[in-house]
N, C-alpha and C positions, 0 to 999 in steps of 0.2 A: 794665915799662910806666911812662912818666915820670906827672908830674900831670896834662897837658894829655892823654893817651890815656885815663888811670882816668876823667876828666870827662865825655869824650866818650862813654867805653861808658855811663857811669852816664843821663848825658843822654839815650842811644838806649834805655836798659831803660825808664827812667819812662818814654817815650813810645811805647815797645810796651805797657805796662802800660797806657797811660791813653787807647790804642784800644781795648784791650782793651774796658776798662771801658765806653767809649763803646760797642763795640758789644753790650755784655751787656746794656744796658741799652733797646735800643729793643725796643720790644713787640711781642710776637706777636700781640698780640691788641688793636684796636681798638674801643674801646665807643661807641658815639654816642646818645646820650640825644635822644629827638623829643618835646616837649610837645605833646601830641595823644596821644589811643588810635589813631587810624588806622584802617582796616581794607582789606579784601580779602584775599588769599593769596597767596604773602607780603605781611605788612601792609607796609605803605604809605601816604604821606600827599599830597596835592595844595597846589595854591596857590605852591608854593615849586620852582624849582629842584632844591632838594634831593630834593622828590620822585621827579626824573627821578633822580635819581643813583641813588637805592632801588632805585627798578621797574626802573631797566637793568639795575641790579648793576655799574655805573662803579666802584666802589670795590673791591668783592670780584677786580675782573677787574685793577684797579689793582698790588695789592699780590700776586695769587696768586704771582708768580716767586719774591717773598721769603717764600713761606709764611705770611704772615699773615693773622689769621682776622676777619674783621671782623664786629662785633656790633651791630644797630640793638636799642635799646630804647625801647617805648612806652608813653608814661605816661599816663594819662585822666586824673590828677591837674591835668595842662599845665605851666604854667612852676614852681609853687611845689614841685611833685613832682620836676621836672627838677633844680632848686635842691637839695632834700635829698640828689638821687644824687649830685650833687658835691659836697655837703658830707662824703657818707660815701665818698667819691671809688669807688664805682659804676660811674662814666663816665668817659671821657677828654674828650671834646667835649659840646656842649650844643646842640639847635636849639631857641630859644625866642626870642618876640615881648620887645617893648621894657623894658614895666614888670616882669616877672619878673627880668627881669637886670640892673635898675637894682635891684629890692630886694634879691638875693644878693650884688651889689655892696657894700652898705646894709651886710648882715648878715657882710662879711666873707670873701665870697667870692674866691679869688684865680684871676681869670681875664681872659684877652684876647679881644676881640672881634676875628674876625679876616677874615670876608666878610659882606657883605649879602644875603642869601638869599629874599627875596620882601618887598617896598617896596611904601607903601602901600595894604595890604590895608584893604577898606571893612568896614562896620560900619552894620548894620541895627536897623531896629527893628521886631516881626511883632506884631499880635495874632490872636486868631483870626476867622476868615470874617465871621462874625458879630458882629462888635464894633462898639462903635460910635466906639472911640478911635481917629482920624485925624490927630493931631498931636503933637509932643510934648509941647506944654501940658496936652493931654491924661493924660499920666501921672500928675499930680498927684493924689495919694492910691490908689494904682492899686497892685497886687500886682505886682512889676516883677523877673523872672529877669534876674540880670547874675553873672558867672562871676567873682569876686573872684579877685583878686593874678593874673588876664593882663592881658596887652596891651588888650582889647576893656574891661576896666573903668572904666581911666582914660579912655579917650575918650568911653566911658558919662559918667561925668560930668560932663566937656569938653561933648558936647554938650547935655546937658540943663541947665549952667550958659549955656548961649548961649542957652537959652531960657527963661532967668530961674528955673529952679527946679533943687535942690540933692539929695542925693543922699536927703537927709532928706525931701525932700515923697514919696518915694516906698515904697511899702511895700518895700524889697532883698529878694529871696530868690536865696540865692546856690547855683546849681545849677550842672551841668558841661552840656556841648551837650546830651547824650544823655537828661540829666532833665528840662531846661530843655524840651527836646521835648515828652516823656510829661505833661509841666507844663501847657503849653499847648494841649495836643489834649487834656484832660479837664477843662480851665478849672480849673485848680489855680493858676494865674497868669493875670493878664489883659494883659500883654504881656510881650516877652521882647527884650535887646539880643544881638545874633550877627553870625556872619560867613554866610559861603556855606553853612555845612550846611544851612541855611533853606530856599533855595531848594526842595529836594525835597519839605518839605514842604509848602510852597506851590504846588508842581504840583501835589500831591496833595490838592488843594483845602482844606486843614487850616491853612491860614495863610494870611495877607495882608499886603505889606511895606507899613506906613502912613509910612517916613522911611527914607532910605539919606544915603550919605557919598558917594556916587560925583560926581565932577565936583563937589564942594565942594570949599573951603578941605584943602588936602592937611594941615594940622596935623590935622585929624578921621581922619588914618588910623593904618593898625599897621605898626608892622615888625619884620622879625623878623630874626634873624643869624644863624652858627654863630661859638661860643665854645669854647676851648680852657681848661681847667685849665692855669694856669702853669706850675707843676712838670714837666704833661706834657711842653708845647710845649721848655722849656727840657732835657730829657731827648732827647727825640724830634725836632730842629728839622725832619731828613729826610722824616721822617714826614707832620709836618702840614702840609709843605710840598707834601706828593703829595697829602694829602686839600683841600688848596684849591686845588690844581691843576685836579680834577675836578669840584669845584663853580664853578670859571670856566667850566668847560669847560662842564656844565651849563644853567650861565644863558645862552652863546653861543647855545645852542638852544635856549634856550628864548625868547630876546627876539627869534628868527627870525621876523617875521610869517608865511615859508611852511610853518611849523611848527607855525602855530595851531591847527588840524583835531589833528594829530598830537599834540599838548604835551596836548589836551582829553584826548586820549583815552590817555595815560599817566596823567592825573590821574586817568581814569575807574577804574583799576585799586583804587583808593583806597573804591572803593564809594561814592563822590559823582558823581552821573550827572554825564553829559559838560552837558547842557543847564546846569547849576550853574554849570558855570565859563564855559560862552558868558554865561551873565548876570551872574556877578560880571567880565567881562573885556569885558563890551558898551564898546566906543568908547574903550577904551584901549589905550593905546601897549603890548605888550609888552616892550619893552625899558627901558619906564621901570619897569615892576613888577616885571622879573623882573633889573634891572642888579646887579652885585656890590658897584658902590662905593659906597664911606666919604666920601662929599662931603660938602658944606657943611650941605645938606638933612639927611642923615641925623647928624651931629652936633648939627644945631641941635634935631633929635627929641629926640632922646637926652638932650641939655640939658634939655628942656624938659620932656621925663619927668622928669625929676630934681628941676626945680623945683615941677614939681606934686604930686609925690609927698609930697616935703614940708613941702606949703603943708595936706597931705589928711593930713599924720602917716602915710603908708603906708609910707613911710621915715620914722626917728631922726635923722640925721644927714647933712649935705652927703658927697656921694662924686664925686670928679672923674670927669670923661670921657674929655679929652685925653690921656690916657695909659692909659685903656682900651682904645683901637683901636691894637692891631698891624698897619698893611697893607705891613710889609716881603713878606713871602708872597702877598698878591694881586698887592703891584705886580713880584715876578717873574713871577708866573702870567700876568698883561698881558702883561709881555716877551715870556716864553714863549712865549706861542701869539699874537702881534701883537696884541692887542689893546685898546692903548694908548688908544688913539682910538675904539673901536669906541661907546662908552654917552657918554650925555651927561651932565655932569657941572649938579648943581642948584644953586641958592645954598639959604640959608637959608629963605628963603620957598618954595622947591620951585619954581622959575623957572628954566627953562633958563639956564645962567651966561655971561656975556658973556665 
C-alpha cells in the first residue's frame, strides 16, 4: 500500500470513528425544565405555546422512532429554580420568562436563547374585595406580594416607578403565586403583583384587579423563551433542532385566531380555568403573543432587562445579548414548514415594522 492509500484508509477510520462518537453522544433522553409548578394530569402549563407542545405530547410523539424519552420538569421555584437545574445541568432546555435568564446569564450561565414562546404576557395588580386601594399610588407603605428574581418582578418595579414610587415605598413580601394567593384571601398582604393565575381568583369573588398592563406601553410586559444549555445544543445540533421544530409548529397554532376556543381550552388542562385566559387574551392579536420571533421588539426587551437589572444591582455585571440568540434553528423551522412570512415582525418599540 503506497502513502497516498495508508492516508486515505487512515482519513476513512477517523471519520468512522468520529460518527461514531457523534452518534454516541446524542441523548436519549431529553430534559426540559418549565418555571412554573403547573398543574393538571399530566402537569402542564398554559399562556405559552409550549404548553400546547406538553398537553399534545408533540415532543414525545417527535422523537418516539429514535427511542427517545423526553422529560418535562416543574419547578414552583420558577426561573431562579430553572437557573440552579442548569447550573447542576439537571436539564437540557430551559422555559423561563426574561429577567431569570438575564440573571443566570449574569451568574455565568452558558446558554442560547433559541425561540420566543409566549410575548408579552400582562401583569396585574389585585387587592382584595374589600380594599380600599384603587391605584398604584395607592401601594405606598402597603404589604405588597411580588415574586422576586421572575420576569413579573422587574415590571413590578417598572411599573410602580412610572408612578413615582420605588420598590422601597412598599412593604415587598416575596411569595410564589400559590402563597401570594393564601396571602391575600386572609389579608396577610394588602395587595399582590401577578399574571393570569389571578383571574380565578377574582371570579371567585376573593380579589379585585385595581391596575393591569393590557393595551399599555408593551415595555410593561413579560417574555418568555425556550433556552438550550450550550454544551447540549453543540453535542445534540439534530436534536434541538426537532425540538424547535415543534415549538414553531406549536405557535402556528396557536397564533391561529380559529383556534382560539380550542388553544383556551388546551390551556384549560393546566387547571387555569378556560375564562382566565379569555381575560388575559380579551382583544389581543394571538399571533402577536404567541409569534416565535427574535425581532427587534424582543431584543430590545432583553436589552432593557439587562439595563434595568443593573441599574436594580439584580445583576453584577454587563452580559451581552447579541450573541445570546441562536435563531439558525428557527429560521430553518420557518423554511421548514413555510413560514417565513407567516408573524409580523416588531421594531424596538413593539410597532408593527415597516
Amino acid at each position: 500500500m503506497n502513502k497516498l492509500a495508508r492516508w486515505a484508509a487512515r482519513a476513512a477510520l477517523s471519520l468512522a470513528f468520529a460518527g461514531a462518537a457523534s452518534a454516541a453522544l446524542a441523548a436519549d433522553v431529553i430534559r426540559i425544565g418549565v418555571a412554573t409548578a403547573g398543574g393538571g394530569d399530566p402537569i402542564t402549563w398554559g399562556g405559552s405555546p409550549g404548553g400546547v407542545v406538553r398537553a399534545n405530547q408533540w415532543l414525545e410523539e417527535a422523537f418516539k422512532a429514535e427511542g427517545v424519552k423526553v422529560e418535562w420538569l416543574f419547578f414552583k421555584g420558577a426561573g431562579p429554580a430553572v437557573n440552579e437545574a442548569l447550573s447542576n445541568r439537571q436539564i437540557d432546555f430551559a422555559y423561563q420568562g426574561d429577567l431569570p435568564a438575564v440573571v443566570g446569564r449574569a451568574n455565568g450561565l452558558k446558554t442560547k436563547l433559541l425561540v420566543i414562546s409566549g410575548a408579552r404576557n400582562n401583569l396585574y395588580v389585585v387587592v382584595p374585595p374589600d380594599s380600599t386601594l384603587s391605584r398604584i399610588e395607592d401601594l405606598k407603605g402597603q404589604r405588597v406580594s411580588i415574586f422576586r428574581g421572575t420576569n413579573g418582578h422587574l415590571v413590578a418595579i417598572n411599573v410602580l416607578a412610572d408612578h413615582g414610587l420605588s420598590e422601597r415605598d412598599i412593604k415587598g413580601v416575596n411569595l410564589d403565586a400559590g402563597s401570594a394567593q393564601a396571602a391575600l384571601v386572609s389579608h396577610g398582604v394588602d395587595a399582590a403583583f401577578g399574571g393570569y393565575e389571578w383571574f380565578k381568583v377574582r371570579d371567585q369573588g376573593l380579589a379585585k384587579v385595581i391596575y393591569s398592563t393590557q393595551g399599555q406601553d408593551p415595555a410593561y410586559t413579560r417574555q418568555a423563551a425556550l433556552l438550550v444549555r450550550e454544551d447540549f445544543a453543540r453535542e445534540n445540533p439534530a436534536q434541538v433542532q426537532k425540538v424547535v421544530d415543534v415549538f414553531v409548529r406549536a405557535s402556528r397554532w396557536a397564533s391561529d385566531e380559529k383556534n382560539r376556543d380550542a388553544l383556551f381550552k388546551v390551556w384549560e388542562k393546566s387547571g387555569v380555568p378556560y375564562a382566565s385566559w379569555a381575560a388575559e387574551f380579551d382583544k389581543q392579536n394571538l399571533a402577536a403573543r404567541n409569534s416565535p420571533l427574535v425581532d427587534d421588539f424582543i431584543v430590545a426587551r432583553y436589552k432593557a432587562v439587562v439595563a434595568d437589572a443593573l441599574k436594580l444591582k439584580l445583576i453584577r455585571r454587563e452580559v451581552s445579548v447579541d450573541d445570546w440568540f441562536d435563531t439558525r434553528y428557527l429560521d430553518q423551522a420557518l423554511k421548514n414548514q413555510g413560514l417565513e412570512h407567516y408573524w409580523t415582525r416588531f421594531d424596538a418599540k413593539g410597532k408593527p415594522a415597516s
